[in-house]
BADRENGU-785759 format. One record per residue (C-alpha): x, y, z; residue number from 1. Coordinates in Angstrom, 1 decimal, padded with zeros to 4 digits, always signed. Example, Ala and Ser with C-alpha at 12.3 -4.5 7.8 and 13.67 -1.06 7.14 Angstrom:
<rs>
R      xx      yy      zz  resi
R  +012.3  -004.5  +007.8     1
R  +013.7  -001.1  +007.1     2
</rs>
This chain:
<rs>
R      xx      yy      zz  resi
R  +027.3  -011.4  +037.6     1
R  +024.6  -010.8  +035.2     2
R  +025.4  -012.4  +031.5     3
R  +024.5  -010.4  +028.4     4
R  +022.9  -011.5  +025.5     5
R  +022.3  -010.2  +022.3     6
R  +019.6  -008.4  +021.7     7
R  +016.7  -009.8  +019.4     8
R  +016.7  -007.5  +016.1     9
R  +020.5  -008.9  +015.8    10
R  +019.1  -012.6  +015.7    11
R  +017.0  -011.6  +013.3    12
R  +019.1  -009.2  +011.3    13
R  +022.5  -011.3  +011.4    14
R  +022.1  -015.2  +013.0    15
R  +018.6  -016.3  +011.3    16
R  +020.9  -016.8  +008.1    17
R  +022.1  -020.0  +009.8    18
R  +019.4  -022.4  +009.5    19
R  +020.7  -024.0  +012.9    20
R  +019.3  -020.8  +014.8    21
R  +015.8  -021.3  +013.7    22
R  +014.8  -023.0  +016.5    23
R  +015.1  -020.0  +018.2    24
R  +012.4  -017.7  +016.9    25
R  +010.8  -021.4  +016.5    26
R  +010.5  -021.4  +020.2    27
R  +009.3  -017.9  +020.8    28
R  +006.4  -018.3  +017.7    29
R  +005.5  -021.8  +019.2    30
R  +005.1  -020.2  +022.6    31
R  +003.1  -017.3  +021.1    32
R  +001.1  -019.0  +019.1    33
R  +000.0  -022.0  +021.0    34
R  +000.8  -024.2  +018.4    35
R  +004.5  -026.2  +017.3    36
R  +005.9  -023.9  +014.8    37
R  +008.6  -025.0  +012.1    38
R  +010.2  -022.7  +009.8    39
R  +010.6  -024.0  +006.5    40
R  +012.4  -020.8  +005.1    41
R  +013.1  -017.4  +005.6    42
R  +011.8  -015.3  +003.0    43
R  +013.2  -012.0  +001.7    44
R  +011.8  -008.7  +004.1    45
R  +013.7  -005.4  +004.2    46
R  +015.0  -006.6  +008.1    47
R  +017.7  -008.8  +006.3    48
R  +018.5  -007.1  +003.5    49
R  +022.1  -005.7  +003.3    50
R  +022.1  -001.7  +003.0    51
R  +024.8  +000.9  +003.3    52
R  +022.9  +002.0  +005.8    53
R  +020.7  +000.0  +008.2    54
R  +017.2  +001.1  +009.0    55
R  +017.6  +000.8  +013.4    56
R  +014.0  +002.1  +014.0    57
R  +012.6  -000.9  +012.6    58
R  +013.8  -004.8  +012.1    59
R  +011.6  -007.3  +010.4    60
R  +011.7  -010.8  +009.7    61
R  +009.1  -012.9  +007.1    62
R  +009.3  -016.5  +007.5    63
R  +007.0  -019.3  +005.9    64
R  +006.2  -022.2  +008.7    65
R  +005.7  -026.1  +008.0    66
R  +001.7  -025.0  +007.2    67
R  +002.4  -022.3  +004.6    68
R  +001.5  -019.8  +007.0    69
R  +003.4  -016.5  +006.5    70
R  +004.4  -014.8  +009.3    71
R  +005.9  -011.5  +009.6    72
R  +007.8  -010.6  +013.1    73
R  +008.7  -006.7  +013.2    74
R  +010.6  -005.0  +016.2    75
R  +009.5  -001.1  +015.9    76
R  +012.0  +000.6  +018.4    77
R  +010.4  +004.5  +018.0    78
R  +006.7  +005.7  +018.3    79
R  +005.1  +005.7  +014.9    80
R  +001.6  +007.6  +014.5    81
R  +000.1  +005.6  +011.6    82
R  +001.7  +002.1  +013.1    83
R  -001.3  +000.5  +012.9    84
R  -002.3  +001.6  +009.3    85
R  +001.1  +000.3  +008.7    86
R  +000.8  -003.4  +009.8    87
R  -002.2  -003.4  +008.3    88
R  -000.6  -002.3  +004.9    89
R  +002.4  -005.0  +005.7    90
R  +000.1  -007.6  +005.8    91
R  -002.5  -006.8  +002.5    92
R  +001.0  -006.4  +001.0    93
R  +002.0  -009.8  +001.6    94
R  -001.5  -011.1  +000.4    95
R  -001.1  -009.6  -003.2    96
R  +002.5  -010.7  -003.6    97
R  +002.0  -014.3  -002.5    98
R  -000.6  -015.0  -005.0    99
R  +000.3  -015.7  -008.9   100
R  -002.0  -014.2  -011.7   101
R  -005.0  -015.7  -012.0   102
R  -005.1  -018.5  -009.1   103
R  -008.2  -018.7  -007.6   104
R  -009.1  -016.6  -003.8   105
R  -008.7  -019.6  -002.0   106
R  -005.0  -019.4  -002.8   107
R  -004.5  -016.5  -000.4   108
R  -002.2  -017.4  +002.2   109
R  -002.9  -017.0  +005.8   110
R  -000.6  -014.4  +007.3   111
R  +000.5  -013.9  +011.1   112
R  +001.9  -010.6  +012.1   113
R  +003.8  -010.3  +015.3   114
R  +004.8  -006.6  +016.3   115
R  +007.5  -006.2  +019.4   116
R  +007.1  -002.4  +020.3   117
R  +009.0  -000.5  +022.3   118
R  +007.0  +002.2  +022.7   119
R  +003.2  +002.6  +024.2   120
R  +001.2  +002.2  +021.5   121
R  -002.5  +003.1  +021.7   122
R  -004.7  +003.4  +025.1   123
R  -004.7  -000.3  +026.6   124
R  -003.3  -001.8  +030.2   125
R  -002.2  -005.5  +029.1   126
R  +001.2  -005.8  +027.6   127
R  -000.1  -008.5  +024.7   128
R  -003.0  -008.1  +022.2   129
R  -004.7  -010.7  +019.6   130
R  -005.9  -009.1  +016.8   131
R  -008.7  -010.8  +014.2   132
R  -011.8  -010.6  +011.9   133
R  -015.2  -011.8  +013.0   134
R  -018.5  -011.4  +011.3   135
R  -021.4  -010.5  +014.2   136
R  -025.1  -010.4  +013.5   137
R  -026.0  -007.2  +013.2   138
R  -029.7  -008.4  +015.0   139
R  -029.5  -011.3  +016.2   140
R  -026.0  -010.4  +017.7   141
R  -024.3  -014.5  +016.7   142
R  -020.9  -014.8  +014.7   143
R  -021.1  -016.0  +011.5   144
R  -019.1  -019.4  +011.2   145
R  -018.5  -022.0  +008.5   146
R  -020.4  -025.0  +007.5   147
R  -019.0  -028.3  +007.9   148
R  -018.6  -028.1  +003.8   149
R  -016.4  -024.9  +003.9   150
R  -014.3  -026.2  +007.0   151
R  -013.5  -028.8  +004.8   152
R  -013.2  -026.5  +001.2   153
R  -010.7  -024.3  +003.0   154
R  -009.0  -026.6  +005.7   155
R  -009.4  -024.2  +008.4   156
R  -012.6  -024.1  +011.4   157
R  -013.8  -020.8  +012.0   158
R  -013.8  -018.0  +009.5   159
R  -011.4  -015.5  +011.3   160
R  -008.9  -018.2  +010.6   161
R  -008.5  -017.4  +006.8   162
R  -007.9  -013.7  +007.5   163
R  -004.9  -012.2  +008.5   164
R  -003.8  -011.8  +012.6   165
R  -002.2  -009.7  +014.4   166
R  -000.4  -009.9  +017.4   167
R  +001.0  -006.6  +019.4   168
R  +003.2  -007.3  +022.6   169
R  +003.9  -003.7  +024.3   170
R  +006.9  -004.8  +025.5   171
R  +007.4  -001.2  +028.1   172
R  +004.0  -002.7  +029.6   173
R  +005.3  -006.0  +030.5   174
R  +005.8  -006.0  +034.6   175
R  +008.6  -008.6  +034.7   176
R  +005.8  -011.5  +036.2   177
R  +005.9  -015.0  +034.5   178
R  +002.8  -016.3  +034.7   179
R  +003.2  -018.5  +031.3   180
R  +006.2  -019.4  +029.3   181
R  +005.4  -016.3  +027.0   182
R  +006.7  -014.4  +029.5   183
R  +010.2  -015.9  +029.8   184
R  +010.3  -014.9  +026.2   185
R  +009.2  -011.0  +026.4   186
R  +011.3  -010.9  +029.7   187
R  +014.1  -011.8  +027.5   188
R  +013.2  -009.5  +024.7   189
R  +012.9  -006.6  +027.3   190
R  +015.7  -007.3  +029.5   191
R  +018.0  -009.0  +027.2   192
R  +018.7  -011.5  +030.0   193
R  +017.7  -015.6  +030.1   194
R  +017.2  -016.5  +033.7   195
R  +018.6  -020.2  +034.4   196
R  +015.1  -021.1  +035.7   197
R  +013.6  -020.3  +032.5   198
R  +011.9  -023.4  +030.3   199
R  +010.2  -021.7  +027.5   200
R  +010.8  -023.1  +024.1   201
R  +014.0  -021.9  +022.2   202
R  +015.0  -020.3  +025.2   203
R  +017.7  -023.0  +026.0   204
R  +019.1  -022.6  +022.5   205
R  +019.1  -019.4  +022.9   206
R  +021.3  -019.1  +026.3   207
R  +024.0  -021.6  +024.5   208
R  +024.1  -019.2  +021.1   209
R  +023.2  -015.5  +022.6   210
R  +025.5  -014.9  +024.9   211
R  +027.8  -012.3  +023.7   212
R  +031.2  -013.8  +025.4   213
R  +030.3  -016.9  +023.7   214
R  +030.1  -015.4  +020.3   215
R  +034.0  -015.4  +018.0   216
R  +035.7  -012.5  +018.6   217
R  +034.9  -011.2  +015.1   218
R  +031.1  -011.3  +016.0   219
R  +031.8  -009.5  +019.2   220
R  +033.1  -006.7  +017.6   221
R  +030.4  -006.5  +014.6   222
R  +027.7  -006.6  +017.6   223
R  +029.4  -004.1  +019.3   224
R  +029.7  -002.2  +016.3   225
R  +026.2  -002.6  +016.0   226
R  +025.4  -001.2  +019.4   227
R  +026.9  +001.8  +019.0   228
R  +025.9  +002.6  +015.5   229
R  +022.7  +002.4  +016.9   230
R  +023.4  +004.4  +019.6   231
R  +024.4  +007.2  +017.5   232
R  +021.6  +007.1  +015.2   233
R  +019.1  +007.2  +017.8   234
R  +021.3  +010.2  +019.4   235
R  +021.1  +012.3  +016.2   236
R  +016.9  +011.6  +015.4   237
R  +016.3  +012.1  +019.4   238
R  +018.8  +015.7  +018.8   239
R  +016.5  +016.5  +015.5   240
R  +013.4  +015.6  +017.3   241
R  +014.6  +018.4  +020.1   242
R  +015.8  +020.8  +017.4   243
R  +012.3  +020.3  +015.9   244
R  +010.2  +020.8  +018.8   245
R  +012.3  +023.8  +019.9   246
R  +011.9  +025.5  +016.3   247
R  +007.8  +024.9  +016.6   248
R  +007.8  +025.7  +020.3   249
R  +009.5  +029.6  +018.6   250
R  +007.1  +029.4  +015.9   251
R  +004.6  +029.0  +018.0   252
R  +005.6  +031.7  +020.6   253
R  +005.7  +034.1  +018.1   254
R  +002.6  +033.4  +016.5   255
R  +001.1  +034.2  +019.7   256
R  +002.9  +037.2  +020.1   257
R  +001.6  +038.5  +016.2   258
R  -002.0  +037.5  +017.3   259
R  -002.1  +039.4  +020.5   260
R  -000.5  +042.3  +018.8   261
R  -003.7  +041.8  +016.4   262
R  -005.9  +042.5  +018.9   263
R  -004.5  +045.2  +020.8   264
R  -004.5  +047.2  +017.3   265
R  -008.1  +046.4  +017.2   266
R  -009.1  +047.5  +020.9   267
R  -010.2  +050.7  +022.2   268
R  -007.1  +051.3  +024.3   269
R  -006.1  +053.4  +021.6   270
R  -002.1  +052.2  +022.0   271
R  +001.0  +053.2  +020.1   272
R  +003.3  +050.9  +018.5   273
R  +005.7  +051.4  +021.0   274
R  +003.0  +050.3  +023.8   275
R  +002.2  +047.5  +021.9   276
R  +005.8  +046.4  +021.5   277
R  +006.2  +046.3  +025.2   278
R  +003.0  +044.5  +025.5   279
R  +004.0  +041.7  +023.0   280
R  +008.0  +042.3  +023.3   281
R  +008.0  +042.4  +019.5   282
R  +010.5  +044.5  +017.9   283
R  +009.5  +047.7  +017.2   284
R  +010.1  +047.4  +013.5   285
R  +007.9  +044.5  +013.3   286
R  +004.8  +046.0  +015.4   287
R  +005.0  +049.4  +012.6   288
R  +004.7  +046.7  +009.9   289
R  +002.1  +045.1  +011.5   290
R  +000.5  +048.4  +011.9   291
R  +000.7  +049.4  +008.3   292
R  -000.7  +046.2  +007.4   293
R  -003.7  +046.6  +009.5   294
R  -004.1  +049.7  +008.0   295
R  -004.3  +048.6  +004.3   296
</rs>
């Protein structure tokens, strides 16, 4: 029998106020990253703030690691046009407010932002994507890099390191093939299932704490709670969308209709109104107004 787990916008949303579950996303950054990650705190983001009413379409996490590295995870759930303007706007956000009035540029902090989509965002085959800024010679074609005076002046090897990176895992592209431990992770955060074979970092902790028979009965019943609310929201935006796309799919229809009565005023076929409202199957009230409008 398959066990079920939690999904991951609830660790982040609900368990990450326990420190004891930060080795979970621990793991999964460590993994991601290439690199041991510890978080030293979770800082204030609008994916664990309490609201009357809870934003499902998007969950986000900002957490500041053992380097004073910040590092932003958002789960977007629903396709968003300007997404990548918006990451990019997250992240020069985070730059201004983690810098005090009148400290020097080398006080910007390096920031990491990790995007779990949902949805198929942009043109692109691969299910994860590495995002940074590189200088290249315009001439000669090189990268531009540090000297060995800078490396040490900003504590970091290559310039791309100081600027902020991004990280987009397309999680509907992921074909369910664990090639590295990173994919026991985005199997989990696609399937919502931990596979006993799996060794990934945090992944362990994660089986003991996500399982949803192991949670109290009074977390049971707020995750299920959870579910549904979610659910029901995405029921009503997916009912709007249709409503939406129904209204412009009329507005549209009739639009074409107008037009082509347009023409046929304009033609040599020398047609009545009421020819022209069985042509278009306008009313024949509307095709006379048209008419006199033509006229004027």
């Amino acid at each position: 029998m398959k066990k079920k787990f939690v999904s991951f916008d609830w660790v982040i949303k609900y368990m990450l106020r326990d420190k004891t579950n930060y080795v979970i996303v621990e793991g999964f950054l460590s993994e991601l990253l290439k690199q041991q990650i510890k978080i030293q705190e979770i800082l204030e983001s609008e994916g664990n703030k309490e609201t009357a009413i809870d934003k499902y379409n998007r969950v986000d996490i900002l957490v500041r690691n053992q380097a004073n590295e910040l590092i932003i995870i958002e789960l977007q759930y629903e396709a968003e046009m300007d997404y990548f303007q918006r990451i990019l706007y997250g992240t020069s956000k985070l730059i201004t407010e983690y810098i005090n009035e009148g400290e020097a540029y080398s006080k910007v902090k390096k920031i990491i932002s990790v995007s779990l989509v949902y949805f198929d965002l942009g043109l692109g085959d691969d299910y994860l994507y590495h995002g940074t800024t590189t200088f290249r010679g315009m001439r000669c074609g090189d990268t531009l890099r540090f000297s060995k005076h800078q490396q040490q002046f900003y504590q970091f090897e290559q310039i791309a390191d100081i600027y902020p990176e991004y990280y987009l895992i397309k999680l509907k592209k992921f074909a369910d093939q664990m090639v590295e431990p990173l994919d026991e992770w985005v199997y989990f955060l696609k399937n919502e299932n931990i596979l006993d074979t799996f060794t990934a970092q945090g992944l362990h902790e994660a089986k003991e704490k996500l399982e949803v028979l192991k949670l109290s009965e009074k977390k049971r019943k707020a995750y299920s709670t959870y579910q549904e609310n979610l659910r029901y929201k995405r029921s009503m935006e997916e009912t709007q969308y249709l409503a939406g796309y129904q209204k412009g799919q009329d507005f549209g229809y009739q639009n074409a209709q107008y037009e082509l009565a347009k023409k046929l005023f304009n033609s040599s076929m020398d047609l009545d109104d009421q020819a022209i409202s069985n042509l278009t199957a306008l009313d024949l009230e509307v095709v006379k107004k048209l008419t006199d409008e033509s006229k004027k």
